[in-house]
C-alpha positions in Angstrom: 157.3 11.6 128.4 155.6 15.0 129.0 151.6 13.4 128.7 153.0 11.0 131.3 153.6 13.7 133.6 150.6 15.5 133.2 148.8 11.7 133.5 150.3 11.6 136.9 149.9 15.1 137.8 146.3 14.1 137.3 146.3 11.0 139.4 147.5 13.4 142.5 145.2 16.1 141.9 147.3 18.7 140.0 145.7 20.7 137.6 147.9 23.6 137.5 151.0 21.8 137.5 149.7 19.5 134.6 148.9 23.0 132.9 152.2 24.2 133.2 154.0 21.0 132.2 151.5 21.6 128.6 152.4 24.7 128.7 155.7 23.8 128.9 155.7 21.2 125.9 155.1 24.1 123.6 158.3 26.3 124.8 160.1 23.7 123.9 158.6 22.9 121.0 157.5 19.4 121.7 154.4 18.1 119.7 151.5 17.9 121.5 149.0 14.8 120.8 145.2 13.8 120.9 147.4 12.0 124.3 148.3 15.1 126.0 144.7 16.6 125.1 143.2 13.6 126.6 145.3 13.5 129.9 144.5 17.2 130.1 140.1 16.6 129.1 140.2 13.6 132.0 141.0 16.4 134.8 137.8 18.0 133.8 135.5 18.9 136.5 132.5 19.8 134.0 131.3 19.1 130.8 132.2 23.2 129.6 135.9 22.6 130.9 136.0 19.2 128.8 134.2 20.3 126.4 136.7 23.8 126.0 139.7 21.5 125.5 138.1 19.1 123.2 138.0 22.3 121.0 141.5 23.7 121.8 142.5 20.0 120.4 140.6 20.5 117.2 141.8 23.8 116.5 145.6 22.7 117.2 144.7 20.8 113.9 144.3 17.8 115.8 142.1 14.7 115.2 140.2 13.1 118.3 140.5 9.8 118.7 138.6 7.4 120.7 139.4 8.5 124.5 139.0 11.6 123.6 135.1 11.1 122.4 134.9 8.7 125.5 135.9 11.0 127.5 133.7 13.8 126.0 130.6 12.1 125.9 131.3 11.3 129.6 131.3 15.0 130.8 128.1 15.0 129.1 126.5 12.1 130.5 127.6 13.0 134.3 125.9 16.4 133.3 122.5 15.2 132.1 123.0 16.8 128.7 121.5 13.8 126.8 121.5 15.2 123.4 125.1 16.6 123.5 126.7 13.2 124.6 124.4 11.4 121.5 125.3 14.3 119.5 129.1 13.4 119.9 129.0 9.7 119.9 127.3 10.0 116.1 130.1 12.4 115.3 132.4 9.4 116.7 130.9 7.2 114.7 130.8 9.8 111.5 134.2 10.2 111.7 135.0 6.4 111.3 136.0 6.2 114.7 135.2 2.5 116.7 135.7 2.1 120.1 137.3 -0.8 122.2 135.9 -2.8 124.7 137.1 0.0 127.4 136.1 2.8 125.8 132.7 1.4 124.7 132.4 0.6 128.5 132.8 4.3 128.8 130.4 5.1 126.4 127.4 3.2 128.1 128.3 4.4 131.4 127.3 8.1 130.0 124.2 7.4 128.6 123.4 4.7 131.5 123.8 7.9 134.0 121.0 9.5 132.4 119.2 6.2 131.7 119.0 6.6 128.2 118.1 3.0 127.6 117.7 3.0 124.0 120.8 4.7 123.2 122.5 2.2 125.7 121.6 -0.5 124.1 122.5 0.4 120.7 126.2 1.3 122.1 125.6 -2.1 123.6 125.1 -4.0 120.4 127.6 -2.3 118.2 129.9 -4.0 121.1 129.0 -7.1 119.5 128.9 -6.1 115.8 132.5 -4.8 116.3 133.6 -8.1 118.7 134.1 -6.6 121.5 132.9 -9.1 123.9 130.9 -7.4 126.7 132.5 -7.6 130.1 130.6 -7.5 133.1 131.5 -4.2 133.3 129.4 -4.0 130.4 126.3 -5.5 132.0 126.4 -4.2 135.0 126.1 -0.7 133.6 123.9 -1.5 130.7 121.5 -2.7 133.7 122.0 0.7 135.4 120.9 2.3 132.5 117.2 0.5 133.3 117.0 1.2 136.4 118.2 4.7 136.0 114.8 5.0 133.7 113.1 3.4 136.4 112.2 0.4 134.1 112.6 -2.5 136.4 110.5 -4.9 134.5 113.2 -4.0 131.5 116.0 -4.6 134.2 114.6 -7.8 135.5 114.8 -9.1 131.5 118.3 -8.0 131.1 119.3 -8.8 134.6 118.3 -12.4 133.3 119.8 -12.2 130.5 123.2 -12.6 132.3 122.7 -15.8 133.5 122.2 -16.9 129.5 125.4 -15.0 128.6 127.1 -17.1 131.0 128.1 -13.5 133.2 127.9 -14.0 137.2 126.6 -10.9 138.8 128.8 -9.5 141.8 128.0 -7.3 144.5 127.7 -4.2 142.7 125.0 -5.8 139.9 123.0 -7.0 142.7 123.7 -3.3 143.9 122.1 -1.9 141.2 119.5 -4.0 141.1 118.5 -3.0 145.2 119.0 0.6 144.3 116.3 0.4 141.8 113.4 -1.5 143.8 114.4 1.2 146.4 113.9 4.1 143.9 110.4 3.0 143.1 109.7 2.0 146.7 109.2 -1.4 146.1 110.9 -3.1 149.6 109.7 -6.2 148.8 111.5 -7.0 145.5 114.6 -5.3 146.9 114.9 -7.5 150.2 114.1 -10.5 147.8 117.3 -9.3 145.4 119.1 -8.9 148.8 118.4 -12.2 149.8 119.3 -13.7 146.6 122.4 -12.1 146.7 122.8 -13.4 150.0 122.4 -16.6 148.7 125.0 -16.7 145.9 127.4 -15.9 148.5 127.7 -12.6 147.8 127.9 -10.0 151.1 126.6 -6.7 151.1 128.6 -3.3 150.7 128.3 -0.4 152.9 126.3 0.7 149.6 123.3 -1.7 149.5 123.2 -1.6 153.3 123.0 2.5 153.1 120.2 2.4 150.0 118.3 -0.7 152.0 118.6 1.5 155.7 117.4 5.0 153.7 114.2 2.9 152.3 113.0 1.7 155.1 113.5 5.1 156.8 111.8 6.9 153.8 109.0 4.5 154.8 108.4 5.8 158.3 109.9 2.7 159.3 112.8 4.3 162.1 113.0 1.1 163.8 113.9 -1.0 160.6 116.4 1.7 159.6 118.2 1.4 163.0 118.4 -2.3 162.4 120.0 -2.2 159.1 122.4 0.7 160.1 123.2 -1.6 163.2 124.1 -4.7 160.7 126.5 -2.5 158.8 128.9 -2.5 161.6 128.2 -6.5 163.2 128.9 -7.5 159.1 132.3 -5.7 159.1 131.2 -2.6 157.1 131.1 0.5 159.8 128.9 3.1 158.7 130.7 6.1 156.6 129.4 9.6 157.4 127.2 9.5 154.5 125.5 6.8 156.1 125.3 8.5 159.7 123.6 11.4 157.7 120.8 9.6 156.5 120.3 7.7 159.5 120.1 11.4 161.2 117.7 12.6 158.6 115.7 9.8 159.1 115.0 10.7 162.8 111.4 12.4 163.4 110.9 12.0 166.6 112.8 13.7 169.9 113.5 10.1 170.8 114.6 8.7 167.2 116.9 12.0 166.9 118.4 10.8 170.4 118.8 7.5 169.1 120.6 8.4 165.6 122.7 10.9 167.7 123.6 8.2 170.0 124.5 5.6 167.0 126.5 7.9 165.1 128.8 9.0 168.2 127.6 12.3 168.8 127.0 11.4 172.3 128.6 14.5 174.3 127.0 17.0 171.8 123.6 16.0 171.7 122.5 19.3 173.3 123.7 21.6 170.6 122.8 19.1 168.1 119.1 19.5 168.1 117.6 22.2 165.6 114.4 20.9 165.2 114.6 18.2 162.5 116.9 16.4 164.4 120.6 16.8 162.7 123.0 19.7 162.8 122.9 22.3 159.8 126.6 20.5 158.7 125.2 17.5 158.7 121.7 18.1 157.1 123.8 20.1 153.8 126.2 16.7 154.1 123.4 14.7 153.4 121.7 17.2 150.8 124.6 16.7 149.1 124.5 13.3 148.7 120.9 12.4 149.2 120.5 11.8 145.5 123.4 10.5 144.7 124.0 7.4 142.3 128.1 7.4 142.5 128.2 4.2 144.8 125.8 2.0 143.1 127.0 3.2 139.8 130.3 2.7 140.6 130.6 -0.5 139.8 129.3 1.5 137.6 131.3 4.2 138.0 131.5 1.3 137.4 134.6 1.3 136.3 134.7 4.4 135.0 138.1 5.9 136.4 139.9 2.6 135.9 138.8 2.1 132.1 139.9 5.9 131.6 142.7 5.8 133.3 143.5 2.3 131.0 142.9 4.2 128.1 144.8 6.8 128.4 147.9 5.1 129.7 147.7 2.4 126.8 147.3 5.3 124.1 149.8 7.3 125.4 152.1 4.0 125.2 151.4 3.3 121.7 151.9 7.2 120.8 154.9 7.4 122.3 156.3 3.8 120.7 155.9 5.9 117.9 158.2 8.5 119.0 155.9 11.5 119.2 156.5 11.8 122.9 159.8 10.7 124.1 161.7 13.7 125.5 
């Protein structure tokens, strides 16, 4: 099963050997399907590179089916290109094309990205207009999309809005939920999500303890930030290196810079390590790197991105190759 191999080729990393093995499929005169297309559009790195063999697809006289919009409108979302990803999910929709619960998980994760709230919600509701029941995948990242807008009054609403639907939150809705209250500088609302998490039984990640440490720092408050980066390791999280960068670009002070480089482990080096804001050049562009980043909170977010593609495209190619269209 030739998509199968470039599936896997894509699960270790493989672009050029998934290239060749479709390259390889049309030596031989095997017919290629929206599956192999799709296996090939989930490698994509950017929304042009997606986008390029979306085309290629088309032109091979090819329809796109549902993974292959998903997957489309994806590369959008991750890219902030707002009108292209609603642009492609009308032509979906044109096209008589209606998702299933995985790929309409898909679907609200791009425009959730972006917080495009009202073009969430409506992918939201058609879930329910074409029964498929949302999960709590579906929540979770219909709840990013609010915070993502910075509309926590709107996430507060939907947030309770799960307890109605009978959904129980997990670590990563709380998550979200923490993120946002950080991104609008509100530490009193996030410690009291924290604390209600806390409460349900739920323990923290390494990713609300990382979003409530940077807060805290961002509020001149070095002292707090040590505490929280401290709690990370005593609640059986250790810090990740993302972490020790922000606690390192927290550090204002000669003594708070000491203090970071001590708690991160950069002990011996400290001497070289000073270059005036208080973190090595590596480190700092580490950090840059990251310092906006919404991957971990939006993972449960990302929620479930990888897993609900990688679902799709297993169970389509399954179904195609049932049909014999496939099979070597």
């Amino acid at each position: 099963m030739f998509h199968m191999m470039i599936y896997m080729y894509r699960k270790a990393g493989s672009y050029e050997k998934a290239r060749k093995v479709f390259a390889l499929m049309a030596e031989r005169g095997v017919p290629q399907s929206s599956v192999t297309y799709n296996s090939l559009m989930s490698f994509g790195t950017n929304y042009k590179e997606v986008s390029n063999i979306y085309d290629q697809m088309q032109r091979s006289g090819l329809r796109p089916d549902v993974v292959s919009y998903a997957l489309l409108i994806n590369a959008y979302g991750k890219a902030r290109r707002e009108e292209e990803a609603l642009a492609v999910f009308e032509e979906m929709l044109d096209a008589g094309v209606r998702p299933t619960q995985k790929a309409y998980n898909i679907l609200l994760d791009a425009f959730a990205i972006s917080g495009m709230v009202e073009q969430a919600r409506t992918v939201f509701k058609s879930m329910r207009r074409d029964r498929c029941t949302p999960d709590l995948c579906s929540y979770t990242t219909m709840l990013s999309a609010y915070v993502n807008a910075s509309d926590m009054e709107g996430a507060e609403k939907f947030f309770r809005r799960l307890d109605q639907d009978g959904i129980q939150p997990n670590v990563v809705t709380y998550g979200t939920l923490i993120k946002g209250y950080a991104k609008i500088n509100n530490l009193e609302k996030m410690m009291e999500k924290y604390d209600e998490m806390q409460g349900h039984g739920i323990k923290a990640n390494q990713t609300i303890f990382t979003t409530i440490m940077d807060a805290y720092g961002k509020n001149r408050d070095f002292g707090s930030a040590v505490v929280w980066f401290k709690e990370m390791g005593s609640s059986g999280v250790p810090p990740d290196q993302k972490a020790k960068n922000i606690l390192l670009s927290l550090a204002k002070t000669v003594e708070e810079q000491k203090e970071a480089k001590e708690l991160v482990g950069h002990k011996d080096n400290y001497s070289n390590f000073q270059t005036g804001n208080g973190f090595s050049n590596s480190d700092e562009d580490d950090y840059s790197e990251n310092e906006d980043d919404n991957t971990d909170d939006n993972a449960g977010q990302n929620i479930c991105f990888e897993e609900k593609q990688d679902e799709l495209i297993v169970f389509n190619g399954y179904q195609e190759n049932q049909g014999g269209l496939l099979t070597l």
